[in-house]
Every structure is written in C-alpha cells, then in structure tokens.
LOGU-515128 format. One record per residue (C-alpha): residue number from 1; x, y, z. Coordinates in nm, 3 decimals, always signed. Example, Ala and Ser with C-alpha at 12.3 -4.5 7.8 and 13.67 -1.06 7.14 Angstrom:
BEGIN
{k: 1 | px: +1.230 | py: -0.450 | pz: +0.780}
{k: 2 | px: +1.367 | py: -0.106 | pz: +0.714}
//
This chain:
BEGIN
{k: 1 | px: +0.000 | py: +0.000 | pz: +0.000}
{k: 2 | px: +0.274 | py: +0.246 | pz: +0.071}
{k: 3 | px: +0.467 | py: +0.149 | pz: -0.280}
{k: 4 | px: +0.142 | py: +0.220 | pz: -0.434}
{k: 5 | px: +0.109 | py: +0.558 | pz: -0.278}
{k: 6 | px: +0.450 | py: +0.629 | pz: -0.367}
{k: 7 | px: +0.380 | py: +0.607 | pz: -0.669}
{k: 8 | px: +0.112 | py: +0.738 | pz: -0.684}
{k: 9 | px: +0.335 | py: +1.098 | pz: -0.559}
{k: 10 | px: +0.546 | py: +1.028 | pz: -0.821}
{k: 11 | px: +0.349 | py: +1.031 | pz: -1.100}
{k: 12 | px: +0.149 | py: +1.325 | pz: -0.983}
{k: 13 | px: +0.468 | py: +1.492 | pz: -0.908}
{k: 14 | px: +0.511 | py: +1.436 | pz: -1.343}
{k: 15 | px: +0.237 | py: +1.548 | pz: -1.390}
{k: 16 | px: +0.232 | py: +1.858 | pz: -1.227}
{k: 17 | px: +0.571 | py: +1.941 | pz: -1.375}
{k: 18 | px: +0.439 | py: +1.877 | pz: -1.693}
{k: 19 | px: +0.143 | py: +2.090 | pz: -1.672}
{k: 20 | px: +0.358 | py: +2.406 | pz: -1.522}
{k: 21 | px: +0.573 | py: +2.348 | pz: -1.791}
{k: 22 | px: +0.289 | py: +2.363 | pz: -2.075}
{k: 23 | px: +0.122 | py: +2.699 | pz: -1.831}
{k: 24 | px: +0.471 | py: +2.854 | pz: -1.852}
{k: 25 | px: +0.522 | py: +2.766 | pz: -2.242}
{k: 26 | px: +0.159 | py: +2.940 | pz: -2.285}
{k: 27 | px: +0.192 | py: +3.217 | pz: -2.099}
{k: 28 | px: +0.543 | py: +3.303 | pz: -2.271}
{k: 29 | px: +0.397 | py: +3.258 | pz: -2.608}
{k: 30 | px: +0.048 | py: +3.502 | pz: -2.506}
{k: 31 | px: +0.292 | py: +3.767 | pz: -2.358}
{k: 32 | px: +0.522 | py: +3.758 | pz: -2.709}
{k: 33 | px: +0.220 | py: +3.730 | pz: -2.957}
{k: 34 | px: +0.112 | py: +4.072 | pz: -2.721}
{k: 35 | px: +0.447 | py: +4.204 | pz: -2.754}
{k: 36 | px: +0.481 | py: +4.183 | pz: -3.160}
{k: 37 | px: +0.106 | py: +4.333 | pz: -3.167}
{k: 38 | px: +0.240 | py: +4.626 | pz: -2.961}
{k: 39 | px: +0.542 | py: +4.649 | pz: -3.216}
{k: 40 | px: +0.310 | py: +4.667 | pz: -3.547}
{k: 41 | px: +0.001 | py: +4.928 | pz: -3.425}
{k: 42 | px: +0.110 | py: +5.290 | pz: -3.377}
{k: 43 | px: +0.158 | py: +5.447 | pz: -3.124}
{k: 44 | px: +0.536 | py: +5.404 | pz: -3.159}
{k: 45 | px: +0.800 | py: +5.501 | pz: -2.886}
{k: 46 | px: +1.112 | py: +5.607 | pz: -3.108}
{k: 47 | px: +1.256 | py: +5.834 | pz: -2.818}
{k: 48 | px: +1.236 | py: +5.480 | pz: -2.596}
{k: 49 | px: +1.366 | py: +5.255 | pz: -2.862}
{k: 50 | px: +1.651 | py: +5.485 | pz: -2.943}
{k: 51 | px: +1.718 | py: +5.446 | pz: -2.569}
{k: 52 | px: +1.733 | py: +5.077 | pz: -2.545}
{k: 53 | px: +1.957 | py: +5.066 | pz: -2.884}
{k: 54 | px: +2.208 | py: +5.259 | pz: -2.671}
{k: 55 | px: +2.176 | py: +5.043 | pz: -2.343}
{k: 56 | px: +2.098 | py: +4.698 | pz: -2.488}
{k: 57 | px: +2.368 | py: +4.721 | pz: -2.808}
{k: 58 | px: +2.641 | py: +4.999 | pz: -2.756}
{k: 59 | px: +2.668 | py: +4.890 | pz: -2.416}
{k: 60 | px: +2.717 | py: +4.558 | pz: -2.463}
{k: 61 | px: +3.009 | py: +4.594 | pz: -2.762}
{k: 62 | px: +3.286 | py: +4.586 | pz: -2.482}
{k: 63 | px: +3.204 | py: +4.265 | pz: -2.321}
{k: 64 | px: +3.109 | py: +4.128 | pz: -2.687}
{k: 65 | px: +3.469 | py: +4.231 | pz: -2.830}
{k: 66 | px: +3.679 | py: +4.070 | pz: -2.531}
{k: 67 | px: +3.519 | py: +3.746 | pz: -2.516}
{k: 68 | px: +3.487 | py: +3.747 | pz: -2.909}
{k: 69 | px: +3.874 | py: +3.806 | pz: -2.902}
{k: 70 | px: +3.953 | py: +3.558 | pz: -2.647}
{k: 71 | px: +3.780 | py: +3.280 | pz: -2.817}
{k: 72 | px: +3.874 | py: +3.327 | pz: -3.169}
{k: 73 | px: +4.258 | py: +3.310 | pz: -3.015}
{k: 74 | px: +4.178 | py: +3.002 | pz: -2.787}
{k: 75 | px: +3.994 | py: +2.854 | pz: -3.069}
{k: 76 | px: +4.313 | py: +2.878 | pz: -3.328}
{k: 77 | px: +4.519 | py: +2.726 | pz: -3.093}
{k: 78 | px: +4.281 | py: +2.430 | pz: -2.987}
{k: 79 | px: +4.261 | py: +2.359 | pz: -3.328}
{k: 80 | px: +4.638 | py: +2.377 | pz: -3.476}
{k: 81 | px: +4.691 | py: +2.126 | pz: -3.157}
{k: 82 | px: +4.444 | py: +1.891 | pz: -3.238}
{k: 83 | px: +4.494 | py: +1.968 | pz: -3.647}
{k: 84 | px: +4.896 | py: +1.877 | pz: -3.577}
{k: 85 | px: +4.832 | py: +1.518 | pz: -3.474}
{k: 86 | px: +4.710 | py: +1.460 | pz: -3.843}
{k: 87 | px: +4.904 | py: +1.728 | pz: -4.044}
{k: 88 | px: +4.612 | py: +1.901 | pz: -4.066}
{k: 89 | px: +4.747 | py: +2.252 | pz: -3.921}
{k: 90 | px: +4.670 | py: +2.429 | pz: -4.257}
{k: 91 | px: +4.271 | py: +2.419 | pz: -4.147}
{k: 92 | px: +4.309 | py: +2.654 | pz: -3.905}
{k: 93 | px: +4.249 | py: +2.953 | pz: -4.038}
{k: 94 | px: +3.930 | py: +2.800 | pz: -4.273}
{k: 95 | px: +3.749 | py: +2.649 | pz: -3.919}
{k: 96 | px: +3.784 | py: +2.958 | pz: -3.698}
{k: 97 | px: +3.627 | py: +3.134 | pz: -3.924}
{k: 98 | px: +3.333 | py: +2.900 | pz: -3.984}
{k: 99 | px: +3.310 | py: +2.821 | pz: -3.615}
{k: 100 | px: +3.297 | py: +3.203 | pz: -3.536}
{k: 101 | px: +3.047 | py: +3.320 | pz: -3.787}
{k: 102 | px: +2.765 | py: +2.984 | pz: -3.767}
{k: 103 | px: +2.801 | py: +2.949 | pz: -3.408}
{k: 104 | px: +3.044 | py: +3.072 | pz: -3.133}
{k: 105 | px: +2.989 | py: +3.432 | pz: -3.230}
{k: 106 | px: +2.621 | py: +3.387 | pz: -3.243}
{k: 107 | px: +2.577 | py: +3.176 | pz: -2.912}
{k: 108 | px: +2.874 | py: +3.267 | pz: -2.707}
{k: 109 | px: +2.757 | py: +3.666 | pz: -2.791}
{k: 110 | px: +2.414 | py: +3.571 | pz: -2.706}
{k: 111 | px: +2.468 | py: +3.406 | pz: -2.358}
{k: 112 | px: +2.709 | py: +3.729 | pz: -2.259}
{k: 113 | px: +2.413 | py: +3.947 | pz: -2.353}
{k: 114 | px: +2.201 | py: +3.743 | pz: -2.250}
{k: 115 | px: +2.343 | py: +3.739 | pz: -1.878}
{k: 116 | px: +2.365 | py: +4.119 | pz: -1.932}
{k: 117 | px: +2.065 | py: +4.271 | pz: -2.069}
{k: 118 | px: +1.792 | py: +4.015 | pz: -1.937}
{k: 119 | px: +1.891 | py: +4.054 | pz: -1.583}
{k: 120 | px: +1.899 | py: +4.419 | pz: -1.623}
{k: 121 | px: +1.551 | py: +4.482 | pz: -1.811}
{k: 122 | px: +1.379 | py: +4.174 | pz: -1.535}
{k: 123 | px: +1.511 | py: +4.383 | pz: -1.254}
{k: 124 | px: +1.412 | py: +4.740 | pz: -1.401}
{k: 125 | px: +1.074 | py: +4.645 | pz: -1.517}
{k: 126 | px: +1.016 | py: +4.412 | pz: -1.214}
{k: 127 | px: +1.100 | py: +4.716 | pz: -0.975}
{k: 128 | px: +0.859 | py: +4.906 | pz: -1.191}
{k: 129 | px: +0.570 | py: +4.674 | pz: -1.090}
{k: 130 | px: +0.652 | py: +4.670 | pz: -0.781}
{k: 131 | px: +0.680 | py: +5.017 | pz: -0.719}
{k: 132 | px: +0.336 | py: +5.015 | pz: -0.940}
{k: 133 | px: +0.492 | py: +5.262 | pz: -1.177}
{k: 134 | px: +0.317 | py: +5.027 | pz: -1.439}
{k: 135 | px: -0.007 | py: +5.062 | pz: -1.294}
{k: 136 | px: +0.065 | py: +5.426 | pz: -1.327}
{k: 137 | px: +0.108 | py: +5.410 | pz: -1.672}
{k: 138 | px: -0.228 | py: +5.238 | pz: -1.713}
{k: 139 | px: -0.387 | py: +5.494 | pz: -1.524}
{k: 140 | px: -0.251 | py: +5.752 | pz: -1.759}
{k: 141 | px: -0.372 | py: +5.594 | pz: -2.055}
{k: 142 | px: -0.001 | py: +5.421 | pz: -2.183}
{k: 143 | px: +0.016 | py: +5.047 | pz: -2.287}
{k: 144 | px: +0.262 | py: +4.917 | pz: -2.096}
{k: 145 | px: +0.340 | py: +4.659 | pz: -2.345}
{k: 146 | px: +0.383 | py: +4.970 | pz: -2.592}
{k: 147 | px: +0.611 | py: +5.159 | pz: -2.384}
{k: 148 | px: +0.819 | py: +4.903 | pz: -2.205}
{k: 149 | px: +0.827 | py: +4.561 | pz: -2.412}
{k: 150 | px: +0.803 | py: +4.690 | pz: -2.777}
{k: 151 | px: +1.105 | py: +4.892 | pz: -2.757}
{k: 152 | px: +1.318 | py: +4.649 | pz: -2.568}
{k: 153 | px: +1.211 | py: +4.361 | pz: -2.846}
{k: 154 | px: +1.271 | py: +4.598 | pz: -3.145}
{k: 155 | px: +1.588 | py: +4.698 | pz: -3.012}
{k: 156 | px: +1.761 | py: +4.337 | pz: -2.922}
{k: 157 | px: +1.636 | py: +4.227 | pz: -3.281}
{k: 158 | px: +1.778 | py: +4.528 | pz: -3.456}
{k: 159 | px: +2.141 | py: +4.531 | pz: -3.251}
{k: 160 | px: +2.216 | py: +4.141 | pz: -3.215}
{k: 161 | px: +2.279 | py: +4.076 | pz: -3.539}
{k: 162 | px: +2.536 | py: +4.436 | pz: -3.521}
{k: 163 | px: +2.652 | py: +4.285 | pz: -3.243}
{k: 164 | px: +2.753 | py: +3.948 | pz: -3.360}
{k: 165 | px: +2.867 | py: +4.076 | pz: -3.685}
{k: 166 | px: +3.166 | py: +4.292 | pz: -3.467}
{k: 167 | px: +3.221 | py: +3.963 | pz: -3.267}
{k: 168 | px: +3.288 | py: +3.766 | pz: -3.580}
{k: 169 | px: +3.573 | py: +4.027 | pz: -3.687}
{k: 170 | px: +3.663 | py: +4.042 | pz: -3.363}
{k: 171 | px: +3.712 | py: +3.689 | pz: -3.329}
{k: 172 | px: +3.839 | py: +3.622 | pz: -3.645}
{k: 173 | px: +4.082 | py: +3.873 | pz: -3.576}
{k: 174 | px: +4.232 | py: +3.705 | pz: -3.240}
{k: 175 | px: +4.240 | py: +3.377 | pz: -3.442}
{k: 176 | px: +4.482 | py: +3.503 | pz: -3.657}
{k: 177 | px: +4.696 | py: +3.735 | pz: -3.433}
{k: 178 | px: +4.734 | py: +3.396 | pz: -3.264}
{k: 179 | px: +4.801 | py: +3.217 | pz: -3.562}
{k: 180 | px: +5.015 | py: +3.492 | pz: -3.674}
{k: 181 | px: +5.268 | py: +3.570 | pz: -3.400}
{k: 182 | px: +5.213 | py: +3.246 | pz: -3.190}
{k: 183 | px: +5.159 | py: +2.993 | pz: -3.468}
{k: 184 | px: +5.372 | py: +3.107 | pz: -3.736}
{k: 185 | px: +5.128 | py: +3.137 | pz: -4.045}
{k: 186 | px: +5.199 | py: +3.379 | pz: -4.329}
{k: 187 | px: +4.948 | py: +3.640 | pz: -4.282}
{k: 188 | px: +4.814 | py: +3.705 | pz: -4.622}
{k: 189 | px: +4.810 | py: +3.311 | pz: -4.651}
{k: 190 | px: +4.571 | py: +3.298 | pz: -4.342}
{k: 191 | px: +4.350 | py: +3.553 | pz: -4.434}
{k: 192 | px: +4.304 | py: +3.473 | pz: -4.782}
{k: 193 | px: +4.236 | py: +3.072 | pz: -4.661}
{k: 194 | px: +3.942 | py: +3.272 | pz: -4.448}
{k: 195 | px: +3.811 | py: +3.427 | pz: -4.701}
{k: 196 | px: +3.811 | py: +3.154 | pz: -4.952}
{k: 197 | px: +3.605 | py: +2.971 | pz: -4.707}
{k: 198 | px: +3.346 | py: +3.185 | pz: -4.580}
{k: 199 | px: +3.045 | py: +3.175 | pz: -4.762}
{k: 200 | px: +2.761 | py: +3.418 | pz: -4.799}
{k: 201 | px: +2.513 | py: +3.119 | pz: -4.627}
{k: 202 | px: +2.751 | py: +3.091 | pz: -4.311}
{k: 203 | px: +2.755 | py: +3.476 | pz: -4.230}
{k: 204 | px: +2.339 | py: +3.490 | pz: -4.296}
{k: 205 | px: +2.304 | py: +3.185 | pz: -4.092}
{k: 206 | px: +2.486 | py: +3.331 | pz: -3.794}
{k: 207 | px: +2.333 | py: +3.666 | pz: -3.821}
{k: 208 | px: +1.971 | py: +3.560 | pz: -3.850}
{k: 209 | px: +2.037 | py: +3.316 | pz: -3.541}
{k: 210 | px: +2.157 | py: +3.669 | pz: -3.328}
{k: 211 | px: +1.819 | py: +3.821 | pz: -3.443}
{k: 212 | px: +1.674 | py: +3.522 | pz: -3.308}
{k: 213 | px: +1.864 | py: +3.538 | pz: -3.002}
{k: 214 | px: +1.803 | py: +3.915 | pz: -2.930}
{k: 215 | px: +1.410 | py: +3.832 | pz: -2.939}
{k: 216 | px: +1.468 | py: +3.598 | pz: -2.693}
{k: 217 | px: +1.687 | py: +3.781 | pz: -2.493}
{k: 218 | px: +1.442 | py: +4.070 | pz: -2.446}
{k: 219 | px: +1.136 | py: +3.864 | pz: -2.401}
{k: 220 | px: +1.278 | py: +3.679 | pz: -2.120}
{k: 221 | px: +1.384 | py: +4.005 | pz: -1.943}
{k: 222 | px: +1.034 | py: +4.158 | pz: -2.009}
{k: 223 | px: +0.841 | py: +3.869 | pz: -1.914}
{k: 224 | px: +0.989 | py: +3.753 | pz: -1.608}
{k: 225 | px: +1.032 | py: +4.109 | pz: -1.523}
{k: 226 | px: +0.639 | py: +4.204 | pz: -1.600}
{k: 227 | px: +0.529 | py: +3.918 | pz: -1.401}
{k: 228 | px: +0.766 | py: +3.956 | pz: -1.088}
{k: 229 | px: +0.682 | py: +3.904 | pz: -0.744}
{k: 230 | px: +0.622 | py: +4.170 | pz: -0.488}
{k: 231 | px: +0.911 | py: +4.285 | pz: -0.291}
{k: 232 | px: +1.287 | py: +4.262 | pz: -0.346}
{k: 233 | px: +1.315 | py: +3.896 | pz: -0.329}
{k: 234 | px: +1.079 | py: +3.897 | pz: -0.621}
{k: 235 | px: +1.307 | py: +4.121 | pz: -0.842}
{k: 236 | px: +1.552 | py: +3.891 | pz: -0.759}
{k: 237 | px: +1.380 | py: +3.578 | pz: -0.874}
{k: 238 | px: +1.299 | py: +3.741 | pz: -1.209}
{k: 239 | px: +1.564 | py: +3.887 | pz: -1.254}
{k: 240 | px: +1.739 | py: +3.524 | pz: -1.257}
{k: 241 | px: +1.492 | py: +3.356 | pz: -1.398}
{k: 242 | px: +1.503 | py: +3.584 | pz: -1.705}
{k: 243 | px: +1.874 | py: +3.503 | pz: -1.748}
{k: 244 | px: +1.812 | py: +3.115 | pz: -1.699}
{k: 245 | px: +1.572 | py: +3.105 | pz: -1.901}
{k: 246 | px: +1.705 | py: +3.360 | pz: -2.204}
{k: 247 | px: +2.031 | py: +3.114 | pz: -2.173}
{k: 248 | px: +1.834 | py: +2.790 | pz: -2.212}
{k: 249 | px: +1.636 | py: +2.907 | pz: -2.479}
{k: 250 | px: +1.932 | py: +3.010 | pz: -2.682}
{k: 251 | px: +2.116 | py: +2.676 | pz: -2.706}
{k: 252 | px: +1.770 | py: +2.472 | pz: -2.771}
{k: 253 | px: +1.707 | py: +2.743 | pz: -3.091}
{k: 254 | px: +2.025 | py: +2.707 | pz: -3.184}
{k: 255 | px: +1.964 | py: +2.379 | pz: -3.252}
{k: 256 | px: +1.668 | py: +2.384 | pz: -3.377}
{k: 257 | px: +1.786 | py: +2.680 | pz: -3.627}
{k: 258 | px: +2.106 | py: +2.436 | pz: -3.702}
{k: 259 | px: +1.861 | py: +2.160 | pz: -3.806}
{k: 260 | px: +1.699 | py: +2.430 | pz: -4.061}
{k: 261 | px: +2.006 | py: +2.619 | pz: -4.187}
{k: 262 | px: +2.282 | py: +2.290 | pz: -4.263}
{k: 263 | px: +2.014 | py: +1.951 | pz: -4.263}
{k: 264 | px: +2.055 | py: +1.760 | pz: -4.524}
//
C-alpha cells in the first residue's frame, strides 16, 4: 500500500511538472504574440527605442569584443593542436572562421548578452511593478506593453545581429593574431584561406540566429520582469529567472535553427 502511494506521488509529481511546464510555455507565447502586436500598431515610442539601442547594443560591444577576441585566439590554438596530430594545421584559419560566424559568435555573444541585458531589463521592469509605476502608466492611458516591451524587443532584434557581426571580426581577428605571432602562419596566406572559405550562407546563418537570439533575450527580461513578485526577493527571482531562461532558450534554438540552416 505504501509502494502504491508512492507512486502514486510520483506520478502526480510528473504530472504537475508537466502541466507548469505547458502553463509557462503558454503564458510566454500570449505575452510575445502581445508584444509583436504592440510592435506593429502605432503608437510608436522612437525616443524609448533609441534608448534601449544605446543600453541593450552599444553597451554591450565591450564585453562582446573581449570574449569574441579571447575565443577566436583560444579557438586557433585548440585547433592547430588537435589539427597537428594529423598534419592538418593548414585548417586553421578556414574552421575559426566557420566556427565564429555559424556558431560561437552567435551563441557565445548571445549568452554574454544574455546574462547582461535580461537581468537588467527583469530587474528594471520588475522594480517598476513593484513600485506600481506600471499601474501608473495604465492609469494615464499608456500600454505598458507599448512603452516598455516593444522597444526592448525591437531593439535586441535590430542590434544582435550588429553585435555578432563585430564579434565575428573580432574573433576572427584574435584567431589570426594567434596564428600569426604564436603559430607562425603567413598572414596574407591565413586571411586569404578565411576568405576563400566563408560563404555568404555561413555569415546569414549566424546573423539571422543573433536576431533570433536578441528576441529571446528581451522577451525573457520583459516577461519575467512584467510578471515579478512583490518585494525585493521577487526582483531577484525574475531577474534570474530571465537570465536562466534567455540562456536555455538560446542553445535549444540554436539547434533547432542548425537543423533548418545545414540539414541535409
């Protein structure tokens, strides 16, 4: 009798999980179908958006560059290691730059953003309904969803892809200082095996991932940051379950979007 009621708590215990899961999953996809309505009826917030082009994008491009740099160097050198045990070192210049541009810029700048701008738009719109500053808005006639979510979603859609595009020079870049003063490559040999490489399909691919990424990004930071709890430890919780979330979300679309870019 007590097995049975065991597992009888277990199952429930599946089945509740399964069910919060499904009321989260709806309630993420009602609050984004709301936000892309706000984006396409007038009235538009250009002052606002403007604002959060500055603080989500141009902000962001110094954290971007150094771990951009960083891994396009660590990168080369992994790879002319691992290349050398098959006289393979030649590649190294060819793979960086594929790696960089389909996915490490993409993800790696997404998940520093990510831990960036969604913790900082959960905790400034979560202190905002807590202070009831968006109730205030109500009461003087402005959509929230207008004024504080459009904006933030136009502006990580519109500066991701800018973002990731300086990351990929930036990382290709530190691949071949590395491979050119550490390595020993000819310079004009290394760039011109990058170039002869890239395609037009691997930079597109990569960029439309980081728009991808940048609507994620902001709707995790406006949802979890619209819905917070009362009081500080409710900020708090948002404000990390809008980067947990933004992060998770990234890698399983970048799957997904790998599947529908390079499947065969």
């Amino acid at each position: 009798m007590a097995a049975l009621s065991a597992l009888h708590g277990f199952i429930a215990g599946i089945g509740a999980a399964v069910l919060g899961l499904c009321q989260s999953i709806g309630a993420v996809t009602l609050f984004a179908i709301k936000g892309v309505l706000a984006i396409l009826v007038p009235p538009w917030y250009f002052r606002e958006l403007l604002r959060q082009i500055m603080k989500i994008g141009f902000y962001s491009l110094p954290v971007v560059g150094l771990t951009a740099v960083a891994t396009g160097g660590v990168l080369a050198l992994q790879i002319f290691i691992g290349g050398s045990r098959f006289n393979a070192e030649s590649v190294v210049a060819s793979i960086v730059a594929i790696g960089m541009v389909r996915e490490l810029g993409p993800v790696l700048g997404g998940l520093v953003v990510a831990g960036r701008v969604s913790a900082a738009i959960a905790a400034e719109i979560g202190t905002m309904r807590v202070t009831e500053q968006i109730d205030a808005l109500t009461t003087l006639s402005t959509n929230p969803f207008k004024y504080l979510v459009a904006p933030r979603l136009v502006a990580g859609v519109l500066t991701m892809p800018i973002l990731v595009a300086v990351a990929d020079i930036i990382g290709i870049m530190g691949g071949y200082l590395v491979g050119v003063n550490r390595l020993g490559f000819n310079g004009a040999t290394y760039l011109r095996n990058t170039m002869d490489f890239l395609t037009f399909g691997d930079v597109a691919s990569g960029l439309m991932k980081a728009a991808v990424f940048g609507f994620i990004i902001t709707l995790m930071g406006c949802f979890h940051g619209y819905n917070s709890g009362r009081g500080a430890q409710g900020v708090g919780r948002a404000t990390t379950n809008a980067v947990v979330s933004a992060m998770v979300l990234i890698l399983a679309f970048d799957y997904l979007l790998t599947e529908l870019f390079f499947s065969t």
